[in-house]
N, C-alpha and C positions, 0 to 999 in steps of 0.2 A: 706428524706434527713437528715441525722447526721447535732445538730446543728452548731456543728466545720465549715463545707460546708459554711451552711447557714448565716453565718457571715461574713465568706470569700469573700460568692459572693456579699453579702451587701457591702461588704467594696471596694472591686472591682470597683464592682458599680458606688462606691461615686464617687472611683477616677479617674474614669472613664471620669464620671460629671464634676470632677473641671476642667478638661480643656476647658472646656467651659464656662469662666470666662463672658462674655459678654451678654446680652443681647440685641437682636437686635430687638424684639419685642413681644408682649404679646396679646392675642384677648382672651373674655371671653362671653360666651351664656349661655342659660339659657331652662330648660324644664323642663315638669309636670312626677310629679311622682306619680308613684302607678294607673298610666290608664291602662299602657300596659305593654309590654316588651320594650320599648323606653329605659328607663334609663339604663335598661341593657346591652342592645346594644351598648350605648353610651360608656357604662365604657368598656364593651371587645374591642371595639374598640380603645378607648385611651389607653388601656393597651398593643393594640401591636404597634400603632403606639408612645407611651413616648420610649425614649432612641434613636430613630431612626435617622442614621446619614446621613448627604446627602453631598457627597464627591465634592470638586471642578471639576466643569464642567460636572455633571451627572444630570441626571433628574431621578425625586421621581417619581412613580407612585403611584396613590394613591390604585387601582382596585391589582394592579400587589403585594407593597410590603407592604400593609395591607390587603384589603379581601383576596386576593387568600391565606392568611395564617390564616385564624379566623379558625377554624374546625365547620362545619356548625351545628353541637350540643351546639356549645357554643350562638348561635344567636337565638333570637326569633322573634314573631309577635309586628308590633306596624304598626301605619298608615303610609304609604306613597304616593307621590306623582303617579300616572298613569296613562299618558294624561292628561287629565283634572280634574282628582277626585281624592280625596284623599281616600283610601280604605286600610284596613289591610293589609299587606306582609311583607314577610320575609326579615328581617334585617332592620327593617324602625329604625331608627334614624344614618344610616351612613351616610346619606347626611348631618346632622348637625354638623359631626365629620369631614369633610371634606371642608367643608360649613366653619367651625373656621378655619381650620388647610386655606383655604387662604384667607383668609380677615389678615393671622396673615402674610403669606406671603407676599402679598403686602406691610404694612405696614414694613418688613423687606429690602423690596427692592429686593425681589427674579423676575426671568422672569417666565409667564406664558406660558408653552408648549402647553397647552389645558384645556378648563373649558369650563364648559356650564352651566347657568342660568337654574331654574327648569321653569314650564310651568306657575308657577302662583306664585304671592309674598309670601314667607314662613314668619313663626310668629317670628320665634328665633335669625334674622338677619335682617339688612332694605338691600330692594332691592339694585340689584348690587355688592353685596358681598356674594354673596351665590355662590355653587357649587353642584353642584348634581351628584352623580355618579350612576354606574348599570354594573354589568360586562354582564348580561345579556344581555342589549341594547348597550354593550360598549361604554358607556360614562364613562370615568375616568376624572379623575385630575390630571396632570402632572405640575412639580414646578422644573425649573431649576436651578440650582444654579454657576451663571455666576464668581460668587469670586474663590479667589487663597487658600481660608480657607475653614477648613469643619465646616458644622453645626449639631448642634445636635437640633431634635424637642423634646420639653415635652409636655406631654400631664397629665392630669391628673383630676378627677370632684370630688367635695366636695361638697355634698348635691343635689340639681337641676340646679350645675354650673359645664362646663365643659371649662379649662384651657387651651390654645395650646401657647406655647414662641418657640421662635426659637433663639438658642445663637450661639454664633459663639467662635474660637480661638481667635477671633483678634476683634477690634473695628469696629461697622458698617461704612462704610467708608462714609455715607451720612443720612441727616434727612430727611424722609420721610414723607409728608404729604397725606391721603388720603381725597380726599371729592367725592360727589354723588351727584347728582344733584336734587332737588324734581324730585317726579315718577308724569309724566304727562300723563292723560291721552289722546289718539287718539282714535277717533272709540269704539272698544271692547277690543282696549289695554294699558295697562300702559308700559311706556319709561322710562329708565335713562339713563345717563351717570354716568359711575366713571373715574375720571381722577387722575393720580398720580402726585404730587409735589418733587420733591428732591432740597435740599436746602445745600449746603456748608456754614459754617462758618454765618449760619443765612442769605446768599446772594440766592435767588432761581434761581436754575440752569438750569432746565428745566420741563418741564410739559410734559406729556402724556393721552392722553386715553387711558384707559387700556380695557372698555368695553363697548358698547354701547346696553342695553339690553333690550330685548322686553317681556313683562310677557301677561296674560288672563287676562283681568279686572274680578273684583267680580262680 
């Protein structure tokens, strides 16, 4: 690519970015480097889902408009989730890129189409904010986006930290609080709940459950 291009598209880019003046929320996690192919994974993965826009009233898939586009040369081996044991396979750290990308949604206020809880509590997030996907077992991640504004996700990891913000055109129209509830456990399993807060003008507006989740105890 001539660097004349390469400047253009940078600057494109930017301006691309500045319309998305706002900030509607930010989630940050964290993973070991130099075990596997984990962090690699993590960064091809945030590299196609940063810039990613999610139009008023559509739903993101996460299986559909990130993996179905990685080119499977670009992914390696690192540990993943399967059934009950964690064991090497291909593409392992996209459940952590997915895993951020909605813990950052919630906390934007976006609706959840579909997520599922992995089979056992993951290190790089506390239970109830995790998401796991597979196009294989077609489990994805779908994230609605119910406003009249488009958003843009970034994505982006520096060092053993991986970034997901989701901005908007416009001011997020409500304060979101997330909480979780301790993981208790039943039997051979651990429980939580995560419930959502939204608050106007510091007055809280209402409350939801967003998920009530069941994991494998240790």
């Amino acid at each position: 690519m001539k660097k004349s291009l390469f400047i253009f598209l940078i600057a494109l880019n930017l301006s691309f970015a500045n319309d998305f003046t706002f900030q509607w929320a930010s989630y940050t996690t964290y993973f070991k480097q130099n075990i596997d192919d984990r962090g690699i994974n993590i960064e091809t993965a945030a590299r196609y889902l940063d810039m990613t826009v999610i139009l008023p009233k559509t739903i993101f898939s996460f299986n559909e408009d990130i993996t179905a586009k990685i080119p499977p040369e670009e992914l390696g081996n690192a540990s993943i989730m399967s059934g009950e044991k964690r064991v090497p396979g291909y593409g392992g750290g996209l459940c952590q890129v997915s895993s951020t990308l909605y813990a950052t949604a919630l906390y934007a206020g976006l609706s959840i189409y579909e997520r599922k809880n992995h089979s056992k509590i993951v290190s790089y997030i506390p239970a109830g904010l995790d998401a796991t996907v597979s196009v294989e077992e077609c489990v994805d991640l779908k994230i609605y986006n119910p406003y009249r504004c488009k958003l843009l996700i970034k994505a982006s990891v520096f060092g053993n930290s991986l970034t997901v913000s989701i901005c908007g055109t416009e001011p997020r129209p409500r304060d979101i609080e997330i909480s979780v509830s301790k993981p208790q456990k039943i039997g051979q399993f651990v429980c939580t709940t995560t419930t959502r807060h939204v608050f106007s003008k510091n007055k809280l507006i209402f409350s939801q459950i967003v998920s009530r989740d069941t994991y494998i105890a240790e």
